[in-house]
N, C-alpha and C positions, 0 to 999 in steps of 0.2 A: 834294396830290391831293384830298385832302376838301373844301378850301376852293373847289376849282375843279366840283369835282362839285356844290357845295351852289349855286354859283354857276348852273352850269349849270340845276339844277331849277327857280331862281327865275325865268331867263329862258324856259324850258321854263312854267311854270307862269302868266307875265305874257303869253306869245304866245297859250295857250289861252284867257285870260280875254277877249282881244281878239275873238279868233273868236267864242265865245262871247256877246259883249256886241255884236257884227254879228251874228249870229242872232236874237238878240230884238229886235232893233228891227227886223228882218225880216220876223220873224212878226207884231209888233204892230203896224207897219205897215200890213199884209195883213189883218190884222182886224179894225182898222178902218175901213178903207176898204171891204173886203166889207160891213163891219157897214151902212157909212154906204149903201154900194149898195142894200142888200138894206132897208132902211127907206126908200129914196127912192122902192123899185121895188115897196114894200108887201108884201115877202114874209112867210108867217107865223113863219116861228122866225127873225129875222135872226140871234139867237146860232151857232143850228144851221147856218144858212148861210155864219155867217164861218167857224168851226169845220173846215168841209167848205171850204172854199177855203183855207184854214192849209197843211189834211192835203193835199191835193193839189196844192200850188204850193212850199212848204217842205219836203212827205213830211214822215213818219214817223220820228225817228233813236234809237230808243233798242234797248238789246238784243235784245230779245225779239223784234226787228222784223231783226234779222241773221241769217245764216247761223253754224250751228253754231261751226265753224273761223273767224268773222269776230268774236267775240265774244271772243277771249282776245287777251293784249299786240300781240302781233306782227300778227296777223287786223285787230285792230280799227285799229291805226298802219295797214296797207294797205288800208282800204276807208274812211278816214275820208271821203271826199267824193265816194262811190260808195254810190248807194241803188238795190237791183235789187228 
């Protein structure tokens, strides 16, 4: 049973690194192409501008940014790809 549990976590653990590792090349995607926008189109903070196209095309996802009840084990497994 342990051997299967431990087995489990690792695949549990390799499926999240994946999500995880589409995430950021999501974001970094998006910022730099906003970046490269926002300097083509002469804006004054291009950082501030990719920044602000991140947050509003990827959101927000960390806790503090959940619902109270969405933030513990169970909460946070049910709203993982739900940002209100």
């Amino acid at each position: 049973m342990a051997q299967a549990g431990n087995a489990l976590s690792k695949l549990s653990m390799g499926w999240g690194k994946l999500f995880g590792l589409a995430e950021q090349i999501n974001r970094r995607s998006t910022y730099i192409a906003a970046f490269r926008m926002a300097v083509e189109n002469k804006v004054a903070d291009p950082a501030g501008f990719a920044k602000q196209a991140v947050d509003e095309t990827q959101f927000i996802n960390n806790k503090g940014n959940k619902a109270r009840w969405g933030r513990g084990a169970v909460g946070a497994t049910l709203m993982t790809f739900k940002s209100y």
